[in-house]
VOTI-784499 format. One record per atom (N, C-alpha, C, O): residue in one letter; x, y, z. Coordinates in steps of 0.2 Angstrom, whole numbers, padded with zeros to 4 digits, always signed. Each point is the difference from the previous one (the first is absolute). Layout:
<lumzas>
AXYZ...
</lumzas>
This chain:
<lumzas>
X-0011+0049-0075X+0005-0005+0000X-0002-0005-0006X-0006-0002-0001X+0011+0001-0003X-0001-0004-0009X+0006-0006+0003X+0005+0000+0004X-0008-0004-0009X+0004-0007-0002X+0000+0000-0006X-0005+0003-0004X+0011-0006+0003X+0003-0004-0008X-0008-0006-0001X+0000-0006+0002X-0005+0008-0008X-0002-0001-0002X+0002-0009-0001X-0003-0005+0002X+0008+0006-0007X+0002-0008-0003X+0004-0004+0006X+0002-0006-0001X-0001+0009+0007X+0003-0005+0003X-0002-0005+0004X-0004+0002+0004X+0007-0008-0003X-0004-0006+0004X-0001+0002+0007X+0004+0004+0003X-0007-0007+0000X-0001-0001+0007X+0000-0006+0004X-0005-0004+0001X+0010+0003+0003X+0002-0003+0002X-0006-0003+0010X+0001+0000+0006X-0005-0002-0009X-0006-0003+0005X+0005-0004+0004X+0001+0001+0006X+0001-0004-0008X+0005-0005+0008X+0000+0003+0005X-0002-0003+0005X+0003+0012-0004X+0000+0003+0004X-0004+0003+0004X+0001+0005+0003X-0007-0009-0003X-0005+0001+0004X-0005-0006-0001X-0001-0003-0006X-0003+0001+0012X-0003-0005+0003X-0007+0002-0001X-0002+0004+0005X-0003-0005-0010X-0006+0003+0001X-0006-0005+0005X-0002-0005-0003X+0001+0005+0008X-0004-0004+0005X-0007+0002+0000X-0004-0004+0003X+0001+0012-0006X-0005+0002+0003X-0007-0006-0002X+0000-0004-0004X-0004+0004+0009X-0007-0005-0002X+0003-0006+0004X-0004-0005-0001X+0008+0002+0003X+0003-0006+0004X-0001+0003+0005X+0002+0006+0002X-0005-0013+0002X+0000-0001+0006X+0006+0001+0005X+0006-0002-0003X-0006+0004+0011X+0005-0003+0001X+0000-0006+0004X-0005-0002+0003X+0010-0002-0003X-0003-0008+0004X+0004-0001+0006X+0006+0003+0001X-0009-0008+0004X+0005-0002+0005X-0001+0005+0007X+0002-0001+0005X-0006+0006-0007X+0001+0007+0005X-0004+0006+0002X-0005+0001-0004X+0005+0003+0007X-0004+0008-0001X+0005+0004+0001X+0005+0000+0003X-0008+0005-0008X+0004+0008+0000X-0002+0002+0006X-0006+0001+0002X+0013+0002+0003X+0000+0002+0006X-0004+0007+0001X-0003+0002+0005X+0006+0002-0010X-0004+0006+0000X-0005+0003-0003X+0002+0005-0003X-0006-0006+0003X-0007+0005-0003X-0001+0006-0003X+0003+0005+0001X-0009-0007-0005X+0000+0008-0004X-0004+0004+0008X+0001+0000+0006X-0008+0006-0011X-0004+0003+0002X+0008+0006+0006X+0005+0003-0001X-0010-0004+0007X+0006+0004+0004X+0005-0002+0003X+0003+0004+0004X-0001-0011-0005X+0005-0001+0003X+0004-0002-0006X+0005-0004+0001X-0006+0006-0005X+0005+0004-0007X+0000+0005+0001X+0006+0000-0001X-0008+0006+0003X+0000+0006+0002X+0004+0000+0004X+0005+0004-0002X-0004-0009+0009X+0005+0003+0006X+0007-0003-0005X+0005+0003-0001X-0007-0008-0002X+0008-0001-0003X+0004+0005-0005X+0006+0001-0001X-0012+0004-0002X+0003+0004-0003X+0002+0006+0003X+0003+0004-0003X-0006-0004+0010X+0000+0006+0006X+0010-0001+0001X+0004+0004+0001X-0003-0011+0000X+0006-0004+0002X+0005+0002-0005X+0006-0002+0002X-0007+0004-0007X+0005+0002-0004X+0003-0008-0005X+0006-0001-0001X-0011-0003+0000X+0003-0007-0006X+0000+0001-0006X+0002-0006-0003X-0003+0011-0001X-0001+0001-0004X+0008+0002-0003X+0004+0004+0002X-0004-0009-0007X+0009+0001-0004X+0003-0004+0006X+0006+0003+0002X-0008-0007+0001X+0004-0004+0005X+0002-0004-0001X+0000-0002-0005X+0004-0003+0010X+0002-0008-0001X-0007-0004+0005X-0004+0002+0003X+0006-0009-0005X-0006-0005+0001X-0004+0001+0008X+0002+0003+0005X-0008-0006-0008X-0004+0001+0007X+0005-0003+0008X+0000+0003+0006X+0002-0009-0007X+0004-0005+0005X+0005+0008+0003X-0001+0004+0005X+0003-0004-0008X+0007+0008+0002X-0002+0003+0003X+0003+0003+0005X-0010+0000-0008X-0004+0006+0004X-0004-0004+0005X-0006+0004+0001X+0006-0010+0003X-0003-0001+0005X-0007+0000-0001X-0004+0001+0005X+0001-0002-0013X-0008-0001-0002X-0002-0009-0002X-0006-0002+0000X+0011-0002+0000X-0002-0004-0005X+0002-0008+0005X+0003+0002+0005X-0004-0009-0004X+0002-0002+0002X+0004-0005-0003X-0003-0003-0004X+0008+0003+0004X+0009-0004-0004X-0002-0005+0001X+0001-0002-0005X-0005-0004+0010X-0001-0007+0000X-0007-0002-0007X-0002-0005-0003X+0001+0010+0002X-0006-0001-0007X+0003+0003-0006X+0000+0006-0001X+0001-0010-0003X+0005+0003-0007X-0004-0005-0005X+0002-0005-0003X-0008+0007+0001X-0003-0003-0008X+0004+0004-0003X+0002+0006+0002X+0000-0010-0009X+0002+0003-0006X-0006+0001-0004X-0006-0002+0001X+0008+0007-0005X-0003+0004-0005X+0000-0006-0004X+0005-0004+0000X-0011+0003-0006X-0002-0004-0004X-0002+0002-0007X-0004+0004-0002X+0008-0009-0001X-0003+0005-0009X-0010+0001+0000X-0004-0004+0003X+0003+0010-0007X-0007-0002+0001X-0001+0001-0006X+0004+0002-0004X-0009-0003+0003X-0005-0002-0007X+0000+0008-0004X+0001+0001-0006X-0003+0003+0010X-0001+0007-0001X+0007+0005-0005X-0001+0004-0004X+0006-0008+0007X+0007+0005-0002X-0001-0001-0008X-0001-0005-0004X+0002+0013+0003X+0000+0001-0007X+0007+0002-0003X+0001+0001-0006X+0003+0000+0011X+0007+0003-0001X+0001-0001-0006X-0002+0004-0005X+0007-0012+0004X+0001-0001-0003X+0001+0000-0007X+0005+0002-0003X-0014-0005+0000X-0003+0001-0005X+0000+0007-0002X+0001+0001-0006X-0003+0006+0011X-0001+0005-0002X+0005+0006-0002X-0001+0005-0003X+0006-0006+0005X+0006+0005+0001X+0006-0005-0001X+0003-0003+0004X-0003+0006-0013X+0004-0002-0004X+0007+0005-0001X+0005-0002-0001X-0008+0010-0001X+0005+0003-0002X-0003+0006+0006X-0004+0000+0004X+0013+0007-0008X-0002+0006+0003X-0007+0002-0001X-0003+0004+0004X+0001-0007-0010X-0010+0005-0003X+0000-0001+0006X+0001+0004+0004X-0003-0011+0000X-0005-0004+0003X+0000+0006+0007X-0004+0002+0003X+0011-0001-0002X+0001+0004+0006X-0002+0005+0001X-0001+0003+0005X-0001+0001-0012X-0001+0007-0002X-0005+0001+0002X+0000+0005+0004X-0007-0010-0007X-0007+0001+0001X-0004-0005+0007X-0006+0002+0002X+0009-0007+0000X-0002-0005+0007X+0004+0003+0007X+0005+0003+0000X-0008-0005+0005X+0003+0006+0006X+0005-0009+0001X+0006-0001+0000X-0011-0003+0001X+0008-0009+0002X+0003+0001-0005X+0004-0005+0000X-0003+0008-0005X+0006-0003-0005X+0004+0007+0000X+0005+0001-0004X-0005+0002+0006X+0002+0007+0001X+0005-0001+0009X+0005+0002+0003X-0009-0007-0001X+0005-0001+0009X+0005-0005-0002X+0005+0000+0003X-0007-0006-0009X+0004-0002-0003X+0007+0002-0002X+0005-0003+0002X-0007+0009-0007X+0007+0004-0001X+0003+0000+0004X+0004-0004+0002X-0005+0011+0002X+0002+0002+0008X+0004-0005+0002X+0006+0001-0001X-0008-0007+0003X+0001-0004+0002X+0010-0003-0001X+0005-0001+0003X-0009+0000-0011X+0008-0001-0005X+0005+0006+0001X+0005-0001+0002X-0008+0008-0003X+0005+0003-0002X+0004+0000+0007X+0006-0001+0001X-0010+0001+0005X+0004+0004+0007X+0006-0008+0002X+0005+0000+0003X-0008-0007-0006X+0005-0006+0003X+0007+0003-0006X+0006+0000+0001X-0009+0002-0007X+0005-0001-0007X+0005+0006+0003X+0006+0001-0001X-0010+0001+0005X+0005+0008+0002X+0004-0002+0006X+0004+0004+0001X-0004-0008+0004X+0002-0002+0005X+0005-0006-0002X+0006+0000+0001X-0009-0003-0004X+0004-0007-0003X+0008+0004-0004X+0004-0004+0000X-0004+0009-0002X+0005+0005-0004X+0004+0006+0007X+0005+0002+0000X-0009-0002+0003X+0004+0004+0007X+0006-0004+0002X+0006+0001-0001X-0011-0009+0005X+0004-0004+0003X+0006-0001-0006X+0005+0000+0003X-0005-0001-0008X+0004-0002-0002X+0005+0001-0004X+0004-0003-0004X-0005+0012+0006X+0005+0006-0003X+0006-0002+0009X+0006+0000+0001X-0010-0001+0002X+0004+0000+0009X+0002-0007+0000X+0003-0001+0005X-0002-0004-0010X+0002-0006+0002X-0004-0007+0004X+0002-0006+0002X-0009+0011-0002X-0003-0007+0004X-0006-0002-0005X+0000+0002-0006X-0004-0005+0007X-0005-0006-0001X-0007+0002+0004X-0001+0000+0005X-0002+0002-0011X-0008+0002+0002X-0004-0006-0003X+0001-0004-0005X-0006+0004+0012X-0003-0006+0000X-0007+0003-0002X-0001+0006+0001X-0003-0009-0003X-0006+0003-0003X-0005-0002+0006X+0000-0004+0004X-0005+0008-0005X-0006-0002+0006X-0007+0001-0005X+0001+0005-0004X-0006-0009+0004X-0006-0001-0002X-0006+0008+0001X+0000+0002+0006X-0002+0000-0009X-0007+0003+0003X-0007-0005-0001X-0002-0002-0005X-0002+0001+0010X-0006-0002+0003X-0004+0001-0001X-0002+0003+0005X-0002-0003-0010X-0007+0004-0002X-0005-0004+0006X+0000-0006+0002X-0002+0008-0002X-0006-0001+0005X-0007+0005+0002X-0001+0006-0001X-0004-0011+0004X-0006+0004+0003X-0005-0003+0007X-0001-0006+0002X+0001+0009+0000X-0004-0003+0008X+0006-0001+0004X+0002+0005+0004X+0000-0009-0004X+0006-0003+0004X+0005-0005-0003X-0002-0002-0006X+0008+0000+0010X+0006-0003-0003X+0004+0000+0004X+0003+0004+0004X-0003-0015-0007X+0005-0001+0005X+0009+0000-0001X+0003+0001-0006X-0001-0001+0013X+0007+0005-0005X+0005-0002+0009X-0002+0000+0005X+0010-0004-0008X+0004-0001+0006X+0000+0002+0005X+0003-0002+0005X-0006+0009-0005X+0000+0005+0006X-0006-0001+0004X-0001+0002+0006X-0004-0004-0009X-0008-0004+0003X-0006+0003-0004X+0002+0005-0003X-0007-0007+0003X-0005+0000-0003X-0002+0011+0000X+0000+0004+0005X-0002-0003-0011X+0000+0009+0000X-0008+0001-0006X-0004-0001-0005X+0005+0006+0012X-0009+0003-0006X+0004+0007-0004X+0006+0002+0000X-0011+0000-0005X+0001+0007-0001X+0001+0004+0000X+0002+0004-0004X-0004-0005+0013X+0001+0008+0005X+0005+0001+0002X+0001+0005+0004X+0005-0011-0006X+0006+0002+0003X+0003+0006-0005X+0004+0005+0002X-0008-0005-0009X+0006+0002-0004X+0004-0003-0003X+0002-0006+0002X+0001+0009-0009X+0005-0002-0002X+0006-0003+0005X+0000+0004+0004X+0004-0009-0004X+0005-0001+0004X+0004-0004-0003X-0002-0003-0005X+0009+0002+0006X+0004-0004-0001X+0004-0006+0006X+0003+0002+0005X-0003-0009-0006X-0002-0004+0004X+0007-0003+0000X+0001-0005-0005X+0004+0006+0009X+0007-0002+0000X+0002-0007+0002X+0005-0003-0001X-0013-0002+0003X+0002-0004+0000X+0001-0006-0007X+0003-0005-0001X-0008+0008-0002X-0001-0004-0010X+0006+0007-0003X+0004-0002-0005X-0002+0007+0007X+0000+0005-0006X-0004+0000-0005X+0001-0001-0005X-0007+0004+0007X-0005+0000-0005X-0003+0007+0002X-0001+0002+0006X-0001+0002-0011X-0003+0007+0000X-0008-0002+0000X-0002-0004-0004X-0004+0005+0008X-0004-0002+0000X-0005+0007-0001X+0001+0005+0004X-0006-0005-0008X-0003+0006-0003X-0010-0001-0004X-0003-0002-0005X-0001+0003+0011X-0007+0001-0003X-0001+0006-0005X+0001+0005+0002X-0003-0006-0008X-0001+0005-0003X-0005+0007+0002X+0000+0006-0002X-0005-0011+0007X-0003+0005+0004X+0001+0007+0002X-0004+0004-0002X+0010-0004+0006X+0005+0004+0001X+0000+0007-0003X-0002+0005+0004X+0003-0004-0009X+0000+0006-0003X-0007+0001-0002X+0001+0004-0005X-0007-0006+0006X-0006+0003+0002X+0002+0004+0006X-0001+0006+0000X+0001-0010+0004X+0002+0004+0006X+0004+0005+0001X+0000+0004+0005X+0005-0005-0009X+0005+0004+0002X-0002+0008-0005X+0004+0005+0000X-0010-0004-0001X-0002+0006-0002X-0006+0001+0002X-0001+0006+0001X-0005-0012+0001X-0006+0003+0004X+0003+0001+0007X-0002+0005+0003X+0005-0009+0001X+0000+0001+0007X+0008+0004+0000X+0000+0000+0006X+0003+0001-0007X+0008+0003+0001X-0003+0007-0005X+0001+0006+0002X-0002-0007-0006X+0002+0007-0003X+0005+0003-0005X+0003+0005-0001X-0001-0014-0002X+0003+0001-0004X+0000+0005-0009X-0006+0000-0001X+0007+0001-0002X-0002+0003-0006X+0000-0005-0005X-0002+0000-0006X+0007-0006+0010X-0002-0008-0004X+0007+0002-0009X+0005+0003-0001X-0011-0007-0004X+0007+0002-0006X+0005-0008+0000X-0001-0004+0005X+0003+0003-0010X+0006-0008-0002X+0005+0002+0005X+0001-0004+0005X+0002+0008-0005X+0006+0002+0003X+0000+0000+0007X+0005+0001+0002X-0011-0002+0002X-0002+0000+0005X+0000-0009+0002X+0002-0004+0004X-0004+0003-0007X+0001-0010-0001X+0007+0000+0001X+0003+0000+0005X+0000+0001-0011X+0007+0000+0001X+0004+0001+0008X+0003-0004+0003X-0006+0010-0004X+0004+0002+0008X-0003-0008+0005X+0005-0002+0004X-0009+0000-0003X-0001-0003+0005X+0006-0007+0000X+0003-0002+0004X-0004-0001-0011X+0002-0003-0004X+0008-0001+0003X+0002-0005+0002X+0001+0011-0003X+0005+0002-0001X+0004-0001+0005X+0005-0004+0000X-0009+0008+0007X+0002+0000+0007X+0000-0009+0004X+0003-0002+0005X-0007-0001-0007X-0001-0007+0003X+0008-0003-0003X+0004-0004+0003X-0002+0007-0009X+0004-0007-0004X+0009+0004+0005X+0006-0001+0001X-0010+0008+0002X+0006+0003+0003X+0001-0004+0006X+0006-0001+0002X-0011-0002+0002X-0001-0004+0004X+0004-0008+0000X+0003-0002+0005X-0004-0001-0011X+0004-0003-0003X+0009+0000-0001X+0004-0004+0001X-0003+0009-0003X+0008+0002+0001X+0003+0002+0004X+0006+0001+0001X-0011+0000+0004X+0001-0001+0008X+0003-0005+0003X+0005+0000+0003X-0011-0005-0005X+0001-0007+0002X+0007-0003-0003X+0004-0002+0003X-0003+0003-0009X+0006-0003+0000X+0008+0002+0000X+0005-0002-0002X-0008+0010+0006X+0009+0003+0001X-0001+0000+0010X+0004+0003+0004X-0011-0008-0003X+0000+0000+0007X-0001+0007+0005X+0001+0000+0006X-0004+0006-0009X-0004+0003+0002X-0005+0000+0002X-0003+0004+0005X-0001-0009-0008X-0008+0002+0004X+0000-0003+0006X-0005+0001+0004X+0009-0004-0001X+0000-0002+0006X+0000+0004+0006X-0004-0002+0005X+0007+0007-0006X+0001+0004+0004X-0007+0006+0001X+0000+0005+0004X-0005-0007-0007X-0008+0003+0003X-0004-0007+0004X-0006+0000-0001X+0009-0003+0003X-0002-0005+0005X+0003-0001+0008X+0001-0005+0003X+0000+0011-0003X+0002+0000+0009X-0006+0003+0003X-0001-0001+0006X-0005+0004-0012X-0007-0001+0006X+0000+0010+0001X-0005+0002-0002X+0008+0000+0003X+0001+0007+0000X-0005+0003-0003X+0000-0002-0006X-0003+0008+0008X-0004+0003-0007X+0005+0010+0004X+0004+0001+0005X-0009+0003-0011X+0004+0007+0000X+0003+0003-0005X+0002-0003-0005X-0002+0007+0005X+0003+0005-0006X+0007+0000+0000X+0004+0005-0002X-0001-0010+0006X+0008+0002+0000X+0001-0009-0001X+0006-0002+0000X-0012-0003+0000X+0002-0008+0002X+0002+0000-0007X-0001+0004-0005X+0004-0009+0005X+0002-0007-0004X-0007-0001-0006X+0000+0002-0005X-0004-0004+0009X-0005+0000-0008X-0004+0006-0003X-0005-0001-0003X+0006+0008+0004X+0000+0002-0003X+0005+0002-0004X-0002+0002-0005X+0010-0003+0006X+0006+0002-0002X+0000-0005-0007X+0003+0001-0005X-0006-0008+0004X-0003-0005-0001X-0003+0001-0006X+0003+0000-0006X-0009+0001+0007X-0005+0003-0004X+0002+0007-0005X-0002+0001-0006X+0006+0003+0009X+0001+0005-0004X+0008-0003-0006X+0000+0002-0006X+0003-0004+0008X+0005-0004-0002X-0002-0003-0007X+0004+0000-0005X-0012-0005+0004X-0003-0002-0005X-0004+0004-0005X-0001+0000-0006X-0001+0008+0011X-0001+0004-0004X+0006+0001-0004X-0001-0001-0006X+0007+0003+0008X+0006+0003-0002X+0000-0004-0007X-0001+0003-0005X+0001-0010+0006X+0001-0005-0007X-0006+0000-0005X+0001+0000-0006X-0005+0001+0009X-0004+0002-0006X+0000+0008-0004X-0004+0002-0004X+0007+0000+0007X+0002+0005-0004X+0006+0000-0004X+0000+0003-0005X+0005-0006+0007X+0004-0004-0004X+0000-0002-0005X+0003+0002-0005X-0009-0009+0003X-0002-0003-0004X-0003+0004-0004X+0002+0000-0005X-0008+0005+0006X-0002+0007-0004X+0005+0002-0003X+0002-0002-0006X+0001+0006+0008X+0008+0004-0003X+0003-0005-0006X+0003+0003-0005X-0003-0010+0006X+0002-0003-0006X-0005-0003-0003X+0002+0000-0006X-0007-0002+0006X-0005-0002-0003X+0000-0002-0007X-0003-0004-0003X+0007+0011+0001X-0004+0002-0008X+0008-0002-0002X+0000-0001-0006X+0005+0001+0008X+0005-0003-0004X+0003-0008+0004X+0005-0003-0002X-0010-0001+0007X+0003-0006+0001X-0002-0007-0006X-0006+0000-0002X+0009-0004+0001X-0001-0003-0006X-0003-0006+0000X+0003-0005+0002X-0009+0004-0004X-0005-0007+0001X+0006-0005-0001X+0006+0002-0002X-0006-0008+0003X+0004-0006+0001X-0004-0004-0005X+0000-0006+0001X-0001+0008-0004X-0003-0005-0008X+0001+0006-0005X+0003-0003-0004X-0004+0009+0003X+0002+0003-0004X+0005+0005-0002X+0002+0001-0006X+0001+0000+0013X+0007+0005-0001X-0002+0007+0000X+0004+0005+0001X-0011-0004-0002X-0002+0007+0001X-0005+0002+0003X-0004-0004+0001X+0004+0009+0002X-0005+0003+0006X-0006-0004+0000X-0003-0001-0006X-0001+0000+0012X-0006-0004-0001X-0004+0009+0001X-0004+0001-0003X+0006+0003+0008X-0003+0006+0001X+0001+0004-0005X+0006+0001-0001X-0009+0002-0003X-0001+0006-0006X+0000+0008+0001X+0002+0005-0003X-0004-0006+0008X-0003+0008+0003X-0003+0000+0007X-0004-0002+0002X+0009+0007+0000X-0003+0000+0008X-0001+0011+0002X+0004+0004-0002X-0008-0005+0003X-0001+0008+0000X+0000+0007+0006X-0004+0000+0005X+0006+0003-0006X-0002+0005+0008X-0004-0002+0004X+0000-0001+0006X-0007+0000-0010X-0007-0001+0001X-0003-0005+0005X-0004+0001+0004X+0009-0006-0005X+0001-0010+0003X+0004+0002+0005X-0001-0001+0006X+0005+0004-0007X+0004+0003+0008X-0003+0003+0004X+0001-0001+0006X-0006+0004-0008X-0004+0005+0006X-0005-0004+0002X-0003+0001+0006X+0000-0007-0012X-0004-0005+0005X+0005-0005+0006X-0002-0002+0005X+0007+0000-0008X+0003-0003+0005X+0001+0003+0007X+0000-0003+0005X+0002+0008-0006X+0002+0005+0007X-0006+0001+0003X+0000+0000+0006X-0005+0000-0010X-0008+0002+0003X+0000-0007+0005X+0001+0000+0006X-0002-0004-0009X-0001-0008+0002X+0005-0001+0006X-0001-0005+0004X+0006+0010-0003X+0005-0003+0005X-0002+0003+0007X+0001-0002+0006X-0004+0009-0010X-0003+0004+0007X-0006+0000+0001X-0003+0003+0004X+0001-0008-0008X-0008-0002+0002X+0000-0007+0006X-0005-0001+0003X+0011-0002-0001X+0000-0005+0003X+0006+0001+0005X+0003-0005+0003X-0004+0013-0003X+0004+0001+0008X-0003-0001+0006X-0006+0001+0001X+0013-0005+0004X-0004+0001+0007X-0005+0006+0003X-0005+0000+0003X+0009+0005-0004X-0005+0005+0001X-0006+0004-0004X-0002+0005+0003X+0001-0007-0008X-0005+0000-0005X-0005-0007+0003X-0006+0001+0001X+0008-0008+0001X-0005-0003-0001X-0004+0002+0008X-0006+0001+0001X+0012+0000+0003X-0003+0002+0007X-0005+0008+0002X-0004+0001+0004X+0005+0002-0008X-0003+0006-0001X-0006-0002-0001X-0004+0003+0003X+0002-0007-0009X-0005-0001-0004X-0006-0005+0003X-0006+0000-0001X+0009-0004+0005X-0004-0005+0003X+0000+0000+0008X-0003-0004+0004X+0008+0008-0002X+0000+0001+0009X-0001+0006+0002X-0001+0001+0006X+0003+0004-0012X-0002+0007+0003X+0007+0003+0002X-0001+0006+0000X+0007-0008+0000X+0005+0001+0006X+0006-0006-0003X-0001-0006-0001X+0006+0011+0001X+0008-0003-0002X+0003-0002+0005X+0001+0004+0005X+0002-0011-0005X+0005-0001+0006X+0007-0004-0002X+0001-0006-0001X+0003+0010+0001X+0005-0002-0004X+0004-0006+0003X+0004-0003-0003X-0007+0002+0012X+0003-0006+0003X-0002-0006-0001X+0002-0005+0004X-0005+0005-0009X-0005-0006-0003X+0003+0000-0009X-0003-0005-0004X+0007+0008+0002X-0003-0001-0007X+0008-0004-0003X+0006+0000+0002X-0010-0005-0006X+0003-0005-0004X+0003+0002-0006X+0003-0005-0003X-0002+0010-0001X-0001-0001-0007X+0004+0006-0002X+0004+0001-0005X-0007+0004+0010X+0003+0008-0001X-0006+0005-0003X-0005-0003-0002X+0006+0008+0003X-0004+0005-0002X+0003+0002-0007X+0005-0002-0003X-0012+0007+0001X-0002+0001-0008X+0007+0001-0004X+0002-0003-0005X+0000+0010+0008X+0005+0005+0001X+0007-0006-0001X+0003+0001-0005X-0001-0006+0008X+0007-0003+0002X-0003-0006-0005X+0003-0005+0001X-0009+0003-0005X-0002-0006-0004X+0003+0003-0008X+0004-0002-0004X-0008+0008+0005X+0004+0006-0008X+0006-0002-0001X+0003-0003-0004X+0000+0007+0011X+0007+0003-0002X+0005-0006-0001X+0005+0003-0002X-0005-0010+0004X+0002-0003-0001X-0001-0006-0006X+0004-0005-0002X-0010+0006+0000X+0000-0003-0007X+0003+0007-0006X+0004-0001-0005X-0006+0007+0008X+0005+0004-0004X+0007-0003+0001X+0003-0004-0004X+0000+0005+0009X+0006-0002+0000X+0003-0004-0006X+0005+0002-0004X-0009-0008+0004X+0000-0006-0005X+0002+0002-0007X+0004-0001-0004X-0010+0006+0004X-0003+0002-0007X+0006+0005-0003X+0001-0001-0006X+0001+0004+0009X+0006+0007-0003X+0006-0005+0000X+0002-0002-0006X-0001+0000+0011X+0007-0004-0001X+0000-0006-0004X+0005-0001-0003X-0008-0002+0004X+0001-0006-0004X+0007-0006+0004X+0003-0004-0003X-0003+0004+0008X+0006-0003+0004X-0003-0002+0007X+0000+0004+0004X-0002-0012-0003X-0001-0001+0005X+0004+0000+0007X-0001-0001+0006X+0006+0005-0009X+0007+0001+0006X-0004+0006+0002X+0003+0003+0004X-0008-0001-0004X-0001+0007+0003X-0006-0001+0001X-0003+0005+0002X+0001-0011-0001X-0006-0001+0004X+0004-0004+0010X-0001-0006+0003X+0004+0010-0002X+0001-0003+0010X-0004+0004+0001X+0001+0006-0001X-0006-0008+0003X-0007+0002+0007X+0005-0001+0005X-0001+0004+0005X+0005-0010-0004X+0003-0001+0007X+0005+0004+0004X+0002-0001+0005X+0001+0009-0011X+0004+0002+0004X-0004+0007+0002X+0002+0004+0004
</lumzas>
């Protein structure tokens, strides 16, 4: 996965927090193993802890600029993206809103942008106070993508991912799908509580898969919004097979297998390896978010 070298990057689009405290509160969830049972739970690529019944909604610190964030100063252009792993989530960042922001607006409506959250340790977030062991998540109540970079260590020492840029993306990719949930008023409907390989939030979850395959497929021709030309350069078979990897590294029945011995599909949040693929492919061949209904 290559970027345009001379092109700007637009930092607005993300909040770097990492090294700040959080104030006012404690994160309700913990690492060690009850980060584990969280990940046993299927949180991973989810919506905020509050939703998933981890966090408590009456303790809401905000996130604080902190001394540490280097975004800004560091990731200037495509280089910056090419060779830094944060100015590279950066792009991602850019191209997948600049590519949404041109959907909505091919259909007549108004794409609202949402922030990504750099963070470490914990963070406070409308949905309530979240450690790292939630995972990557998106928080319907700021509209905000929140993201430890941690993550993708893990996501290849403990999951089994084969890791790779395009594997960031994907994750990347799938939260901002979360987001276009929220403002066509789908993600609602993974809040009736239900789990299963036939509920709502897995139909949910795979839906955001589908969108980030979407946004893949167009990538390399959506048009940065300061330049007019691709922020993506090059996306390869290669980045596909990490991505797909990364998608079946974080199936319900991959993560259940691997840490309980034993699949139960009356339990699973997110979907398996197999229905995680096949609908980021979906995305990825068609390029048409009409062909992302999980719900029929």
């Amino acid at each position: 996965m290559q970027f345009d070298d001379d092109a700007p990057l637009d930092t607005s689009d993300v909040q770097d927090v990492r090294g700040s405290r959080v104030p006012g509160g404690r994160a309700t969830v913990g690492g060690g193993i009850v980060g584990l049972v969280a990940l046993l739970l299927g949180l991973f690529f989810g919506i905020g802890p509050q939703e998933l019944g981890l966090a408590d909604g009456s303790d809401r610190p905000a996130a604080t600029a902190s001394s540490l964030a280097q975004v800004q100063q560091s990731c200037r252009t495509g280089r910056d993206a090419n060779t830094k792993e944060d100015c590279r989530l950066v792009a991602v960042v850019n191209s997948v809103q600049d590519h949404w922001r041109q959907e909505f607006a091919r259909g007549g409506g108004t794409y609202t942008a949402s922030p990504t959250v750099f963070f470490s340790g914990r963070v406070g977030t409308a949905c309530g106070a979240a450690s790292s062991a939630v995972g990557p998540f998106y928080c319907p109540g700021d509209r905000k993508v929140y993201l430890d970079l941690g993550f993708f260590d893990e996501l290849r020492t403990t999951f089994g991912a084969s890791g790779g840029a395009f594997a960031q993306a994907y994750v990347v990719a799938h939260e901002y799908g979360h987001h276009v949930q929220d403002l066509m008023g789908t993600l609602r409907r993974a809040q009736d509580g239900r789990t299963g390989a036939d509920s709502n939030a897995v139909r949910v979850e795979l839906q955001a898969d589908c969108y980030a395959g979407v946004w893949a497929h167009h990538a390399t021709t959506t048009k940065d919004r300061s330049t007019g030309r691709p922020l993506v350069t090059s996306l390869t078979d290669a980045d596909i097979r990490d991505g797909l990897d990364a998608a079946a590294a974080v199936g319900d029945d991959r993560i259940q297998e691997r840490f309980q011995g034993r699949v139960a599909p009356e339990s699973w949040t997110h979907g398996s390896a197999q229905q995680r693929q096949r609908w980021f492919r979906q995305g990825y061949q068609t390029g048409d978010m009409g062909r992302c209904d999980t719900f029929r």
